[in-house]
C-alpha distance (Angstrom), angle and dihedral (degrees) to the residues before:
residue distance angle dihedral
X1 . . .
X2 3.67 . .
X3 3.69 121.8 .
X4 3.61 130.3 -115.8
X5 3.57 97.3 -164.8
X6 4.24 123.0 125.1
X7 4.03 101.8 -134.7
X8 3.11 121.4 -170.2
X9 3.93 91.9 -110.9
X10 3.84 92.3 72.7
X11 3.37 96.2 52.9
X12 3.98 107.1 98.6
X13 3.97 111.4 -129.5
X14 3.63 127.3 151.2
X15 4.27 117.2 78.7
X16 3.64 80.4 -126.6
X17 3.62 94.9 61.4
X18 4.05 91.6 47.5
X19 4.46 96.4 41.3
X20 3.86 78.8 53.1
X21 4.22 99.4 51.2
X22 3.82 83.0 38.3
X23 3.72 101.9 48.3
X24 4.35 95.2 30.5
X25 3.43 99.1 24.7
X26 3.94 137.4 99.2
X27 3.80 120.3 -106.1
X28 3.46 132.7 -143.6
X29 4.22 131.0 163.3
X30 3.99 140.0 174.2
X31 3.63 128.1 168.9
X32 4.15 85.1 -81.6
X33 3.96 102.2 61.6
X34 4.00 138.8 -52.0
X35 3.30 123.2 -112.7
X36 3.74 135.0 -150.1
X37 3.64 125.8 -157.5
X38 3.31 140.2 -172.9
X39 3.80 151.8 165.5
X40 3.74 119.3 -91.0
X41 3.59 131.6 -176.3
X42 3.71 99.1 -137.1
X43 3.91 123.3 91.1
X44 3.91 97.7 -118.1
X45 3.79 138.2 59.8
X46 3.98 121.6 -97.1
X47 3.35 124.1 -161.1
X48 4.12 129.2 -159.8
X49 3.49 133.0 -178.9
X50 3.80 136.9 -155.8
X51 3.78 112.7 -167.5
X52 4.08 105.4 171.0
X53 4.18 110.0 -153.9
X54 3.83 85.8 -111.9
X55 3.85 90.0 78.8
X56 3.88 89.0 66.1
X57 4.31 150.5 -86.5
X58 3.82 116.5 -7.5
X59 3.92 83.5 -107.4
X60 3.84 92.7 53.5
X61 4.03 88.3 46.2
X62 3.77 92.3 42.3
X63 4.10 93.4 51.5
X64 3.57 88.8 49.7
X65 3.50 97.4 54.1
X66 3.74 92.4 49.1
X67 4.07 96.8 41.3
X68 3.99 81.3 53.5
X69 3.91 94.2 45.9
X70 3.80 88.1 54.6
X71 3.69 92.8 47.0
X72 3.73 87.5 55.4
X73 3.49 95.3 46.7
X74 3.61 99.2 50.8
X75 4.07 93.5 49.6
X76 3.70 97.6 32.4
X77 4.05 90.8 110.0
X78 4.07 86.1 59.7
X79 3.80 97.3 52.4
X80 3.81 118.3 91.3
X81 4.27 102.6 -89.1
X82 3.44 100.4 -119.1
X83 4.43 110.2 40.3
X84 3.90 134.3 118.2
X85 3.71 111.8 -139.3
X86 3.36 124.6 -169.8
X87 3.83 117.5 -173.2
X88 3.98 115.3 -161.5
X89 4.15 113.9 -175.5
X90 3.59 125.6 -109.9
X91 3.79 126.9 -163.7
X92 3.65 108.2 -84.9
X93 3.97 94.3 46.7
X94 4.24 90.5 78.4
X95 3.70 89.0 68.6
X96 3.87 94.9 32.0
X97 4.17 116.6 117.2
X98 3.59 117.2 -141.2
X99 4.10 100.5 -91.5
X100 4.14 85.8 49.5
X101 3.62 84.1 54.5
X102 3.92 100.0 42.7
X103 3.79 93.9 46.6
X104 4.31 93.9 42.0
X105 3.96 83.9 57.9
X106 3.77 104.6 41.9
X107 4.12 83.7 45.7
X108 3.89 92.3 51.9
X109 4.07 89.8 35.4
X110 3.88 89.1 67.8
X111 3.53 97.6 38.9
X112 4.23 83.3 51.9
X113 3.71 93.9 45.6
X114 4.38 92.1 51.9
X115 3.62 83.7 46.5
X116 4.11 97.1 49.6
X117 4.43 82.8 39.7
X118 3.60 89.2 62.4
């Protein structure tokens, strides 16, 4: 049974971790977000985010973060097993609900993951 828990081992934390999926890794961006991914040698998924102040409030910033947490966690078991993503905010995802969100990441996700195949 696979779990849908959010450990803390996929969450993405060191600045060498995130100049690595920035400098290495593949790129992909809509109006929604851009993501950033990149090869890891672990067996599991991390994610990282990078929400600047300019995208809004610290409550606006924080619900972001956790709607895009939760995302992760519930479609971890789909992503490639062994990625950095790092997920930076674009314009539209402030006013975004949570299917908007969901369906904007899986969308760019498989666009990222033909791009980091190739």
């Amino acid at each position: 049974m696979n779990s849908y828990k959010f450990l803390k081992k996929h969450h993405l934390r060191t600045q060498r971790d995130f100049q690595t999926a920035y400098g290495e890794g593949a790129k992909t961006y809509s109006k929604m977000f851009t993501i950033f991914l990149c090869e890891n040698n672990l067996n599991y998924p991390r994610l990282g985010l990078s929400v600047r102040k300019k995208f809004g409030s610290a409550p606006q910033r924080n619900k972001f973060k956790r709607r895009m947490r939760e995302i992760f966690r519930l479609n971890k078991n789909d992503i490639f097993p062994s990625v950095d993503i790092i997920i930076i905010p674009g314009n539209e995802s402030a006013n975004a609900n949570f299917k908007q969100l969901e369906k904007g990441f899986c969308y760019l996700l498989g666009i990222s993951q033909k791009q980091y195949d190739k």
